[in-house]
Residue, then its C-alpha position, 0 to 999 in steps of 0.5 A: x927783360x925778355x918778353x915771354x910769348x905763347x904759353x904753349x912754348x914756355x910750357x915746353x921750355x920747362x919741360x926741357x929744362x926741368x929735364x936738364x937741370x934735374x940730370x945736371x943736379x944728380x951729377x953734381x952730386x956725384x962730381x962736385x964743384x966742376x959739375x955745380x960750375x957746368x950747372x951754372x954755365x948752363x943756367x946762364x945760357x938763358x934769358x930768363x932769371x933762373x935758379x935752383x934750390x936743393x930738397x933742403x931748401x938751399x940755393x944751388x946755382x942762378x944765373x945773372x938774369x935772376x940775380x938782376x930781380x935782386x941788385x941789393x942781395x948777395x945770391x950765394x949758394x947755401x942761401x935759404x929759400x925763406x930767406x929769398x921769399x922774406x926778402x922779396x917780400x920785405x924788400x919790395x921786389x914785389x908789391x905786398x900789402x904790409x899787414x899781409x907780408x907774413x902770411x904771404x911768405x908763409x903760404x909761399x914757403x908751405x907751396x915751394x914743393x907744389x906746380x905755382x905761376x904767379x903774376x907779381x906787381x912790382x913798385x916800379x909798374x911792371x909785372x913778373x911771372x913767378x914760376x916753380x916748378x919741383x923735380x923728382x929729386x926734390x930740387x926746385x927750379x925758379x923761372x923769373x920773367x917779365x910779364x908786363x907785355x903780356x899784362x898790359x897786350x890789352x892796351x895796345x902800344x900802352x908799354x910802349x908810350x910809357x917807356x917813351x912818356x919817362x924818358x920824356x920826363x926824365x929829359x924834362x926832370x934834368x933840363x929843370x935840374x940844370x937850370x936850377x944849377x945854372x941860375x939859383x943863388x941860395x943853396x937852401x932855395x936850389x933844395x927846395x927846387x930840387x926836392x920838389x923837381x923829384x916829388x912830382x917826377x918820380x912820386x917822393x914825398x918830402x925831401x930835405x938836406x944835410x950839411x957836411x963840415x969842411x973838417x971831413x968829419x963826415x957829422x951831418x948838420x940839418x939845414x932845416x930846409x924842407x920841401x913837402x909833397x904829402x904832409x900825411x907822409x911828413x908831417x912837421x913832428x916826423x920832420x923835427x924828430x929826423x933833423x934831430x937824428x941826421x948825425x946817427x952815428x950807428x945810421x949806415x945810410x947817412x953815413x955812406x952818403x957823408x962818404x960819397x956812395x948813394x944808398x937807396x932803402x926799399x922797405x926801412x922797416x926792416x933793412x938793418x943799415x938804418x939805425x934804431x934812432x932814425x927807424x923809429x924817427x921816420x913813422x909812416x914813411x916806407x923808403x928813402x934814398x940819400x944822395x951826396x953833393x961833391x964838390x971839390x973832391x969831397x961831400x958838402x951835403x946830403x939830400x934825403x928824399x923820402x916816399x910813403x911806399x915801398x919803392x925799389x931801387x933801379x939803377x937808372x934812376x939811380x943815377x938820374x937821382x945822382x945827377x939831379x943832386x949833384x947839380x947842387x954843387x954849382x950852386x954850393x960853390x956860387x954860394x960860397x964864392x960870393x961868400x968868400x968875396x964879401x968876407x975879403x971886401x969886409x975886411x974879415x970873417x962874417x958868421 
């Protein structure tokens, strides 16, 4: 993310922009797509997150930079300009407290037409500079940048180490992910390893798995294997009731795990791929993510980890959660080998 320098720049670097882009807008009224697609190009031209809102509070163009601040959301023009807010909002792209989410929004919407810079804290510990900015046409420009250089200038080299300081910890969270993989017997056990390896590496609360049925059903069975950070969080009638629901057939996020596809929720309160069932099963808790174990070509179980904060995706630790999880499969396929090999010494089939 780019790291903004003095004010004075950026001061003029709005200015010239504003100008650009208010000239480029009354020609794509006047000529249309090719003239939207000349704005578009321009907008890309810049490495800060930019976008454009007609006087009626609809997108015209963002470049790719902007539409980073939202991995989970299809940015197309014609989108409304509450509906970013509320999603920034709801969605925890920004830090903001629950019980202030609709007044945040509201005063938001109520200043789109006003001068604003606003510094956000994001879950992840960053900051970002929010600028709009209106034109004479009644269009409004958005300037998204990373602020946290200048957030944290007081501490000196602070960003610096943090970024070294995870690195390190991702390092250590896989070397102890492999070592679980390598040596554990009991797949039930490597869950609980696992689960808690994420807990104290990347602030989850609870975690648990689910069982997926060699039939390819894609039917989730709990295991009923927990491991619990903060039993505020997950408290044991919050774990009973979400063992009880993990088969949801109207629940999108288990369902896109069973199928091979990590789904990652920020704020479950209001995202639409949780069904009714498992929402209200969760309580306190404010976001999970389900990650698939493949084996063989197919998904054996689900590892669930949940925190009581918003937490927004990203996609590195995505995929440092994928490959945490997937160390399970060489336990699941030990585990069923000796399996496999007591059945055939026994002379049948055990239970």
């Amino acid at each position: 993310m780019i790291l903004w320098g003095a004010a004075g720049f950026l001061v003029a670097l709005l200015a010239a922009l504003l100008g650009g882009v208010a000239w480029r807008l009354r020609s794509a009224r006047a000529s249309g797509a090719r003239a939207q697609a000349r704005l578009a190009a321009l907008l890309e031209s810049y490495e800060a997150g930019m976008a454009v809102w007609d006087a009626g509070s609809r997108l015209v163009a963002c470049n790719g930079r902007f539409r980073e601040f939202y991995p989970a959301v299809t940015l197309e023009p014609g989108l409304e300009f509450e509906d970013l807010v509320r999603y920034t909002a709801t969605r925890a792209v920004v830090l903001v407290p629950e019980a202030e989410m609709e007044e945040w929004i509201a005063e938001r919407l109520e200043r789109r037409d006003e001068a604003v810079t606003e510094t956000l804290r994001t879950p992840d510990g960053r900051w970002i500079e929010i600028r709009s900015r209106p034109t004479d046409q009644g269009e409004t420009l958005l300037v998204y940048s990373d602020a946290s250089d200048e957030q944290d200038a007081t501490a000196g080299g602070a960003a610096i180490e943090s970024h070294e300081t995870g690195r390190a910890a991702a390092l250590r969270l896989l070397e102890a992910a492999m070592a679980v993989g390598r040596d554990a017997v009991s797949f039930h056990q490597a869950v609980r390893d696992l689960v808690r390896l994420l807990s104290e590496w990347g602030g989850w609360d609870a975690g648990t798995a689910y069982l997926a049925p060699a039939d390819g059903s894609g039917a989730l069975v709990s295991t009923g294997v927990w491991h619990v950070a903060d039993a505020q969080v997950a408290p044991l009638e919050i774990r009973a009731a979400l063992d009880a629901c993990c088969d949801d057939k109207d629940d999108h996020v288990l369902r896109r795990a069973a199928s091979g596809e990590s789904t990652w929720i920020a704020n479950v309160s209001v995202d639409p791929r949780l069904s009714d069932a498992r929402r209200g099963a969760l309580g306190g808790i404010r976001s999970i993510c389900a990650v698939p174990v493949v084996s063989g070509g197919r998904v054996v179980a689900v590892v669930e980890i949940f925190a009581g904060t918003p937490t927004v995706p990203d996609p590195m630790r995505e995929r440092l959660l994928d490959g945490v999880v997937g160390e399970l499969a060489h336990v699941f396929e030990r585990e069923r080998a000796a399996l496999t090999s007591g059945t055939a010494r026994g002379g049948g089939e055990r239970c």
